[in-house]
Backbone as a chain_set.jsonl record, in Angstrom:
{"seq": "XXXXXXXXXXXXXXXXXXXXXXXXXXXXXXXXXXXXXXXXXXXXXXXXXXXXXXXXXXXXXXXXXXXXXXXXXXXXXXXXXXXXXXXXXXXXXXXXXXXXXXXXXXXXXXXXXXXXXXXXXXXXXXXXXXXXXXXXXXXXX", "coords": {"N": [[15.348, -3.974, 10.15], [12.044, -2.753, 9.869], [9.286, -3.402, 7.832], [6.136, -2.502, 6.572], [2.849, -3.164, 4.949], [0.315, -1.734, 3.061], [-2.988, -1.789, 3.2], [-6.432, -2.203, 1.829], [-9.827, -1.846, 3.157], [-11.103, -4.571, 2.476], [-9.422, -6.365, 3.042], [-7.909, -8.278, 5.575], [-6.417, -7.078, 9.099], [-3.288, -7.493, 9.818], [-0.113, -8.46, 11.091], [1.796, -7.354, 9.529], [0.512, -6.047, 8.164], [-1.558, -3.008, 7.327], [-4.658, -2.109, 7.75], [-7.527, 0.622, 7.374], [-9.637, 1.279, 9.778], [-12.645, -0.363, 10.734], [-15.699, 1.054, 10.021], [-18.405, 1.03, 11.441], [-20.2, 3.208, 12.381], [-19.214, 4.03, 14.857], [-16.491, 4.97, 14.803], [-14.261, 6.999, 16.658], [-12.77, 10.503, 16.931], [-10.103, 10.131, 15.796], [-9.434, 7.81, 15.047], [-10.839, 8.108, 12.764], [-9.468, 10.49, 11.267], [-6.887, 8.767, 10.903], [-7.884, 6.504, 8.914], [-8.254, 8.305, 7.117], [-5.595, 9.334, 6.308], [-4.342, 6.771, 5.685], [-5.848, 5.977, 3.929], [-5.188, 7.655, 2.091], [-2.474, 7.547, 1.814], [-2.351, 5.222, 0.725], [-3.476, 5.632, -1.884], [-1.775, 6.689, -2.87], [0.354, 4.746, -3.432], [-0.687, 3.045, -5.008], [-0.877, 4.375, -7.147], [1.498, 5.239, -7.808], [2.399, 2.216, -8.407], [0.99, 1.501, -10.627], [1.727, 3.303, -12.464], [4.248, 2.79, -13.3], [3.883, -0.274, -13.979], [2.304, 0.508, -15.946], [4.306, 1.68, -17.67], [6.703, 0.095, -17.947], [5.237, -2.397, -19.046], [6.352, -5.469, -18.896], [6.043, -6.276, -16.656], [3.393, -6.56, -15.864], [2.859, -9.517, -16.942], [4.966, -11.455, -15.552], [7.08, -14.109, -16.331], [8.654, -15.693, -14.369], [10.438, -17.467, -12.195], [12.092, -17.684, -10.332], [13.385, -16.346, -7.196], [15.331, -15.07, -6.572], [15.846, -13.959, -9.535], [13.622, -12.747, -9.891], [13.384, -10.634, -8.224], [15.613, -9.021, -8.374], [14.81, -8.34, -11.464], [12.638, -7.226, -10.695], [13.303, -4.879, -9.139], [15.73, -3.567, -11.271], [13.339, -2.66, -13.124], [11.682, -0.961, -11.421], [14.227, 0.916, -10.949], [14.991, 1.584, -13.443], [12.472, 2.847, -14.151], [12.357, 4.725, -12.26], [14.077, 6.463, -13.453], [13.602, 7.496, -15.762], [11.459, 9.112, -14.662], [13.155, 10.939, -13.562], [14.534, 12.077, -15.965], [12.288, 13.396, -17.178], [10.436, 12.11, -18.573], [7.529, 11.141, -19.132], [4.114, 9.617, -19.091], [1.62, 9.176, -20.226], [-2.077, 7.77, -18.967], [-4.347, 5.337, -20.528], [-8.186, 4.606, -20.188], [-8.689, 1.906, -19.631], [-6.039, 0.428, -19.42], [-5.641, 1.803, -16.555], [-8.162, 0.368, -15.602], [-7.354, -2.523, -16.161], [-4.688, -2.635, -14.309], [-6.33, -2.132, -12.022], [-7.074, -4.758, -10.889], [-6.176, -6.752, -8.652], [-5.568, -9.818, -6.847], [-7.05, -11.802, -3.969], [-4.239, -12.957, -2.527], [-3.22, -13.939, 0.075], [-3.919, -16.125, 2.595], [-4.027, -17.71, 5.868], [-3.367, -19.995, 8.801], [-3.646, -19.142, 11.551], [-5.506, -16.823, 12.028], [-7.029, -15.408, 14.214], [-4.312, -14.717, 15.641], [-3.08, -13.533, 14.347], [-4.807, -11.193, 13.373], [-4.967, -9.579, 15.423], [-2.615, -9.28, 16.718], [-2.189, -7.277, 14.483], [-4.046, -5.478, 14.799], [-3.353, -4.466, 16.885], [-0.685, -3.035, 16.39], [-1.657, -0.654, 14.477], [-3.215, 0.778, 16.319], [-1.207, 1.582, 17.639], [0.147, 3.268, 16.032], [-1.878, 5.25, 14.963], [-2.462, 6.206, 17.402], [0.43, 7.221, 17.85], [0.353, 8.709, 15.581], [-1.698, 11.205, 16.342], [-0.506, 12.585, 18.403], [1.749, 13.048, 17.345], [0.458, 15.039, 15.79], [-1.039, 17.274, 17.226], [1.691, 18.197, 18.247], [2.16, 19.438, 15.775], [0.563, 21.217, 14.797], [-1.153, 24.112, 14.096], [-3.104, 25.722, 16.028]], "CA": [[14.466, -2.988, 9.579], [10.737, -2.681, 10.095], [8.806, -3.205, 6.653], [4.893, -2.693, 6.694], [2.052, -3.178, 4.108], [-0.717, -0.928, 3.414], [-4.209, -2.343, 2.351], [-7.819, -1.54, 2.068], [-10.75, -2.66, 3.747], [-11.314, -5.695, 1.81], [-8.151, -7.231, 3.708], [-7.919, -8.836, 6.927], [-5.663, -7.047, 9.385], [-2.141, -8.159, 10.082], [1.113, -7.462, 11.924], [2.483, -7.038, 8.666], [-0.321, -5.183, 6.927], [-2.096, -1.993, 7.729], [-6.079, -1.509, 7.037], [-8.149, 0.681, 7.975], [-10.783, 0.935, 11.094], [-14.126, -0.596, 9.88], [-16.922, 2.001, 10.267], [-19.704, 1.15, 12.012], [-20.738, 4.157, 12.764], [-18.957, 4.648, 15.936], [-15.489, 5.703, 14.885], [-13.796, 8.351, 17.247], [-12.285, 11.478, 15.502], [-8.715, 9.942, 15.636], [-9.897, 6.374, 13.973], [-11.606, 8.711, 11.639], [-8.301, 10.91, 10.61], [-6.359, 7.642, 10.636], [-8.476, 5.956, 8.015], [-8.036, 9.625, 6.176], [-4.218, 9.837, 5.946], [-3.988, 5.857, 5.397], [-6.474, 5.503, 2.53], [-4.315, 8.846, 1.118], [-0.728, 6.829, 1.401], [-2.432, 3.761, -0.505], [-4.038, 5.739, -3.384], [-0.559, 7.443, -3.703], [1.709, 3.827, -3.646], [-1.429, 2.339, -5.956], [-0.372, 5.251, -8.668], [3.02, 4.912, -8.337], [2.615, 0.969, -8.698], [-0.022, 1.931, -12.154], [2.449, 3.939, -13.27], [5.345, 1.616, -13.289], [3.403, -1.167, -14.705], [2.135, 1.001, -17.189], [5.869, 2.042, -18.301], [7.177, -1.466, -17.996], [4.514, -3.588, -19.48], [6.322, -6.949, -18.477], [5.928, -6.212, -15.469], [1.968, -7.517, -15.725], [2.908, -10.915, -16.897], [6.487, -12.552, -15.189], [7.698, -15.21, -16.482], [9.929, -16.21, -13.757], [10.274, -18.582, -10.959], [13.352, -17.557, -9.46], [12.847, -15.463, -6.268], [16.841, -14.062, -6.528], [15.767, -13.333, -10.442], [12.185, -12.072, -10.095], [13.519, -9.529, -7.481], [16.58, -8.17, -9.443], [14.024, -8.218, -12.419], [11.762, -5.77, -10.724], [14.107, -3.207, -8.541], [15.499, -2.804, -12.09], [11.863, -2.186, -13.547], [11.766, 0.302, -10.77], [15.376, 1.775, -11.013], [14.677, 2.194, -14.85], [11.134, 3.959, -13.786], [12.656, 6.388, -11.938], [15.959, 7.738, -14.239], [12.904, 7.848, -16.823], [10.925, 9.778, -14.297], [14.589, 11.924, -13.335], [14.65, 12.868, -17.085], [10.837, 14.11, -17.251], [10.004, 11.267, -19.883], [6.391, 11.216, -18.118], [3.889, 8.709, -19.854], [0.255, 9.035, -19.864], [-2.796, 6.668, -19.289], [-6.039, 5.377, -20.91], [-8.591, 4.038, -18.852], [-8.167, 0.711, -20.02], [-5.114, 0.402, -18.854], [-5.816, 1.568, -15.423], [-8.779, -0.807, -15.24], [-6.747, -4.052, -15.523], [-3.898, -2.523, -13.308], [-7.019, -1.792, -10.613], [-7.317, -5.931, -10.611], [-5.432, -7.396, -7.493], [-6.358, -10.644, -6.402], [-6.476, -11.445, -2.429], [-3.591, -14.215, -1.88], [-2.991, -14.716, 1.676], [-4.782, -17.158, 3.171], [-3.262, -18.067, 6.788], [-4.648, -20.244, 9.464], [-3.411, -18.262, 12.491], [-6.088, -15.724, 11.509], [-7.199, -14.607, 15.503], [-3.303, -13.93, 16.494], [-2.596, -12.36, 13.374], [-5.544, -9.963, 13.074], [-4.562, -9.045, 17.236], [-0.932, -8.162, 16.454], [-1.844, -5.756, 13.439], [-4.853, -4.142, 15.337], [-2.046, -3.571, 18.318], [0.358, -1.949, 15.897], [-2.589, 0.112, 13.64], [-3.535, 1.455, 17.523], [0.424, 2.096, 18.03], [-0.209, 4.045, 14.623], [-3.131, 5.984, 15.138], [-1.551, 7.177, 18.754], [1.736, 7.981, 17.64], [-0.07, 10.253, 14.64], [-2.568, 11.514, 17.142], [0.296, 12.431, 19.275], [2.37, 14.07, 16.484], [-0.329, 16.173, 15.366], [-0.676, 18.115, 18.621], [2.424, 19.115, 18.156], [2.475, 20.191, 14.745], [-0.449, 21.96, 14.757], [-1.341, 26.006, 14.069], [-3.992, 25.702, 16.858]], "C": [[13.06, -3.59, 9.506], [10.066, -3.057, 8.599], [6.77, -2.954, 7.023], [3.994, -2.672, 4.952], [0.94, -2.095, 4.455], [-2.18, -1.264, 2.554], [-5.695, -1.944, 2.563], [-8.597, -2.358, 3.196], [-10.974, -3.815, 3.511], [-10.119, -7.0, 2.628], [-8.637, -7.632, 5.13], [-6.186, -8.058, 7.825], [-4.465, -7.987, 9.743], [-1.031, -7.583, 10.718], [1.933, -7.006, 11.026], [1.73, -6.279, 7.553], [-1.348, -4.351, 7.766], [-3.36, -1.809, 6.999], [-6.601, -0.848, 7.877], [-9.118, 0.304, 9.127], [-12.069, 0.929, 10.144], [-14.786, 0.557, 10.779], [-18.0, 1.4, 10.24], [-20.614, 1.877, 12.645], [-20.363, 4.884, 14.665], [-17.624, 4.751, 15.638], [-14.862, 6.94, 15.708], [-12.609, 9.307, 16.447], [-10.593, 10.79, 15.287], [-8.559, 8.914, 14.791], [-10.461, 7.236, 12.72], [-10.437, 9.398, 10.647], [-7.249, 9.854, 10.352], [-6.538, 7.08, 9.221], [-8.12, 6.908, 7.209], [-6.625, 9.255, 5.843], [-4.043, 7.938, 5.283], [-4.636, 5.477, 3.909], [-5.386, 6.312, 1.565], [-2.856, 8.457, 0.744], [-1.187, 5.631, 0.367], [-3.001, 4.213, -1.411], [-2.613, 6.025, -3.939], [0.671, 5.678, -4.256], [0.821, 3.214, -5.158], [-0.528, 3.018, -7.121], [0.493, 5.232, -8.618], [3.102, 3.219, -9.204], [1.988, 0.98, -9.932], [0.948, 2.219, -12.704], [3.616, 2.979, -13.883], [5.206, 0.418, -14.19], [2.927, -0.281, -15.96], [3.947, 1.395, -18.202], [6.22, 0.798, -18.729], [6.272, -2.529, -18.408], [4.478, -4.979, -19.183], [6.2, -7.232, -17.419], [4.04, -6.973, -15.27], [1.903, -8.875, -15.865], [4.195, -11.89, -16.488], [6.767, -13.293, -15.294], [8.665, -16.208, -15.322], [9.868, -16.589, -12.378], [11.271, -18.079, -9.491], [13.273, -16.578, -8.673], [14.076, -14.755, -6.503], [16.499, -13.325, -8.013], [15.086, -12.5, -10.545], [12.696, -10.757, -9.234], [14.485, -8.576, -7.948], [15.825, -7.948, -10.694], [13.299, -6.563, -11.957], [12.288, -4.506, -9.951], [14.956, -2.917, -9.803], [14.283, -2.002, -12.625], [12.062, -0.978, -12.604], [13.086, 1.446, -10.996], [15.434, 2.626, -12.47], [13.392, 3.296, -14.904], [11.727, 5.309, -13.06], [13.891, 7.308, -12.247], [14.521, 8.159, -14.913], [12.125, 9.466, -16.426], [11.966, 11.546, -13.693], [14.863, 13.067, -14.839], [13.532, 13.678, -17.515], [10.474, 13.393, -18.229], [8.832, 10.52, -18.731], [5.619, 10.488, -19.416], [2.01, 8.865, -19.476], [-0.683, 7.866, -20.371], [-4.043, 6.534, -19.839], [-6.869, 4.521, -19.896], [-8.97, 3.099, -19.086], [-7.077, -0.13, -19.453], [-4.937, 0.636, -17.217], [-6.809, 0.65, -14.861], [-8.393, -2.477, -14.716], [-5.529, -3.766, -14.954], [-4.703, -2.636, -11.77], [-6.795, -3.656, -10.073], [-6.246, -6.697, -9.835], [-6.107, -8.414, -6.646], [-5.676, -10.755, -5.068], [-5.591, -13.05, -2.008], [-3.115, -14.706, -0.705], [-3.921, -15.195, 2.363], [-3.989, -17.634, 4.676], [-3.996, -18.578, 8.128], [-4.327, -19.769, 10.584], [-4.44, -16.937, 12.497], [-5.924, -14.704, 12.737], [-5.819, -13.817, 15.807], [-2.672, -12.946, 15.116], [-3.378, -11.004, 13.331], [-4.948, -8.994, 14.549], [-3.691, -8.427, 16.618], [-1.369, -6.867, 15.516], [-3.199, -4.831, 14.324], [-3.949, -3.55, 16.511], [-0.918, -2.829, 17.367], [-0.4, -0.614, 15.401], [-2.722, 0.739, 15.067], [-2.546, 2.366, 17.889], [0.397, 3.334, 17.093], [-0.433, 5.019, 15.671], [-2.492, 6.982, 16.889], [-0.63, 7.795, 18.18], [1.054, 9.351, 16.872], [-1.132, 11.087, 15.61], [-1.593, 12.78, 17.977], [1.313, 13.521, 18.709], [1.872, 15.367, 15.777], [-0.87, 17.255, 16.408], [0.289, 18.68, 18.584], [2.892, 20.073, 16.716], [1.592, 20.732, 14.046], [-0.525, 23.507, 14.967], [-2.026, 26.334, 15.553], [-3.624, 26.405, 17.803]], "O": [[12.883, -4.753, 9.141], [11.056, -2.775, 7.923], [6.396, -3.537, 8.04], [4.539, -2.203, 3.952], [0.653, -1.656, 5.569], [-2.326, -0.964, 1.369], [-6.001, -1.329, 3.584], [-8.148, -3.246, 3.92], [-11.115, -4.424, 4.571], [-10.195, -8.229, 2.634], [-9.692, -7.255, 5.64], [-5.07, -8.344, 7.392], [-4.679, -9.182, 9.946], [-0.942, -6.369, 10.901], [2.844, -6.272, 11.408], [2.128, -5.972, 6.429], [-1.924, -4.844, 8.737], [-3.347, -1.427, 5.829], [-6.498, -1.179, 9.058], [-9.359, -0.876, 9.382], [-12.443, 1.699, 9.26], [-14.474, 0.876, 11.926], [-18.612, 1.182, 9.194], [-21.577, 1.473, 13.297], [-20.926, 5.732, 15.358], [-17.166, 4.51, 16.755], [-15.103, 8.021, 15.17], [-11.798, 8.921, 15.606], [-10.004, 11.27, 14.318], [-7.729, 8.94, 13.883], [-10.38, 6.688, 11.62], [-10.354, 9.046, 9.471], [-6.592, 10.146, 9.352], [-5.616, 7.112, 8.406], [-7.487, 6.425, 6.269], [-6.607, 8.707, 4.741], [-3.489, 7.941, 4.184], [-4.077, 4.859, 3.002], [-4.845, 5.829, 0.57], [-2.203, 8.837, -0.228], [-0.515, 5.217, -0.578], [-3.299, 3.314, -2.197], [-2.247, 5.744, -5.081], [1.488, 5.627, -5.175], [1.431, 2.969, -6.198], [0.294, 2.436, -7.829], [0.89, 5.18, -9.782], [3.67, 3.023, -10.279], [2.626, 0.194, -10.633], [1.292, 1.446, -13.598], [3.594, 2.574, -15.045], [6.075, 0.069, -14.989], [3.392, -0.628, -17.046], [4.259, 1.181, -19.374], [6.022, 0.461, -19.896], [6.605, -3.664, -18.067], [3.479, -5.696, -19.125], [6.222, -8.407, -17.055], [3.775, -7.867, -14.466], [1.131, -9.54, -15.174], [4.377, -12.964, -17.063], [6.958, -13.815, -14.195], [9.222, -17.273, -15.589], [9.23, -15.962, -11.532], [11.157, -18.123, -8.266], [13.043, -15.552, -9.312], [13.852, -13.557, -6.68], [16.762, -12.122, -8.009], [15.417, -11.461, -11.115], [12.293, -9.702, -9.724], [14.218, -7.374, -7.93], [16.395, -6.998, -11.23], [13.335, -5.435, -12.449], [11.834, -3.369, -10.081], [15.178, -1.708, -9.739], [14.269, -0.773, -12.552], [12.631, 0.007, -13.073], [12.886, 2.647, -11.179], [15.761, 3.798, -12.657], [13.375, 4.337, -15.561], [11.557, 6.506, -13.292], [14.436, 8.278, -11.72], [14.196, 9.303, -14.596], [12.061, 10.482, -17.118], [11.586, 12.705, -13.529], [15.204, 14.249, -14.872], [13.776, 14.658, -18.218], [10.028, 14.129, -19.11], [9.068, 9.703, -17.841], [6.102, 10.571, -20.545], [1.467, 8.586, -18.407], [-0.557, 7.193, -21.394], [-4.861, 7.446, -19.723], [-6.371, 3.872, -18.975], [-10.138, 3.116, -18.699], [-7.265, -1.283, -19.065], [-4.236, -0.144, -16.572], [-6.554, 0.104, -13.788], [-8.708, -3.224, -13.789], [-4.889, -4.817, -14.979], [-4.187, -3.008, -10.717], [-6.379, -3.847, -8.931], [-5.407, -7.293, -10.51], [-7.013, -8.122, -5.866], [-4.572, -10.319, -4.743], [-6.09, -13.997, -1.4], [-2.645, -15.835, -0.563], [-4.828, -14.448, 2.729], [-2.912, -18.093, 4.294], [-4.947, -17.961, 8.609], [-5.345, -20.161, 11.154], [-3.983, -15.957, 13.085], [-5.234, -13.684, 12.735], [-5.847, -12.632, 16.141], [-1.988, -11.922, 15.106], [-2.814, -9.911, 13.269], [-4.584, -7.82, 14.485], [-3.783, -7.331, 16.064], [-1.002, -5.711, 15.73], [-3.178, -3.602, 14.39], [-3.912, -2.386, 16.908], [-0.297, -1.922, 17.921], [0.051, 0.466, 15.781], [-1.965, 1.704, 14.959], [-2.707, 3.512, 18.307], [0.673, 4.425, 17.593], [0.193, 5.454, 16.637], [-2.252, 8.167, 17.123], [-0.794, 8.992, 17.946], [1.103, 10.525, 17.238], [-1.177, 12.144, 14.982], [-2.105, 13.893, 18.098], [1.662, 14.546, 19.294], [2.494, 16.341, 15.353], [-1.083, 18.323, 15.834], [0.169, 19.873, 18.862], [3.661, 21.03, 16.632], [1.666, 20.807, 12.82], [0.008, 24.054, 15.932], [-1.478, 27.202, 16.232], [-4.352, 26.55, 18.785]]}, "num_chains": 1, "name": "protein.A"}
């Protein structure tokens, strides 16, 4: 199974992470709807991931070392987020709270940079075609 990431501009592409096409003013309309639908999947995972942390609180500070613990730790956190969200026990935020959820620091550092950025601009292209490609056909037009 495939997994991908989805990140802003601020990132460095990857074969394992999806950013936008920088705009320099020559974008073509398909790089342009691309950037559209991709910024629109990462505001939606951001607010799910806000939300979550906002529910679960310990979820901001983890105590825990253990990669087998930390991961059964948080697909509960999640599994518990969404019976909560199954029952309609819905939780609202202050904007306080979304402020220090916005704060994500940038930890990958990797010295392969050139063949890494390559691979993810050859998949993001693979993208951007395929949806290009799919929208032709599922179009009113």
């Amino acid at each position: 199974m495939n997994y991908d990431n989805i990140g802003d501009g601020a990132y460095s592409i990857r074969d394992w992470l999806l950013v936008p096409y920088k705009n320099y003013g020559n974008l073509t309309d398909t790089q342009i709807k691309f950037n559209k639908m991709l910024c629109g999947t990462r505001v939606l995972i951001e607010n799910s991931f806000g939300l979550l942390k906002s529910r679960l609180r310990q979820l901001l500070q983890v105590d825990i070392h253990d990669v087998d613990k930390i991961t059964k730790f948080i697909i509960s956190c999640c599994v518990l987020h969404n019976m909560c969200i199954d029952m309609e026990d819905y939780i609202e935020l202050d904007n306080e709270i979304l402020l220090t959820l916005a704060a994500e620091p940038n930890v990958y550092s990797i010295d392969s940079d050139t063949v890494l950025r390559k691979k993810g601009e050859a998949k993001r292209e693979a993208l951007k075609n395929s949806l290009q490609y799919f929208q032709c056909y599922t179009s009113d037009e």
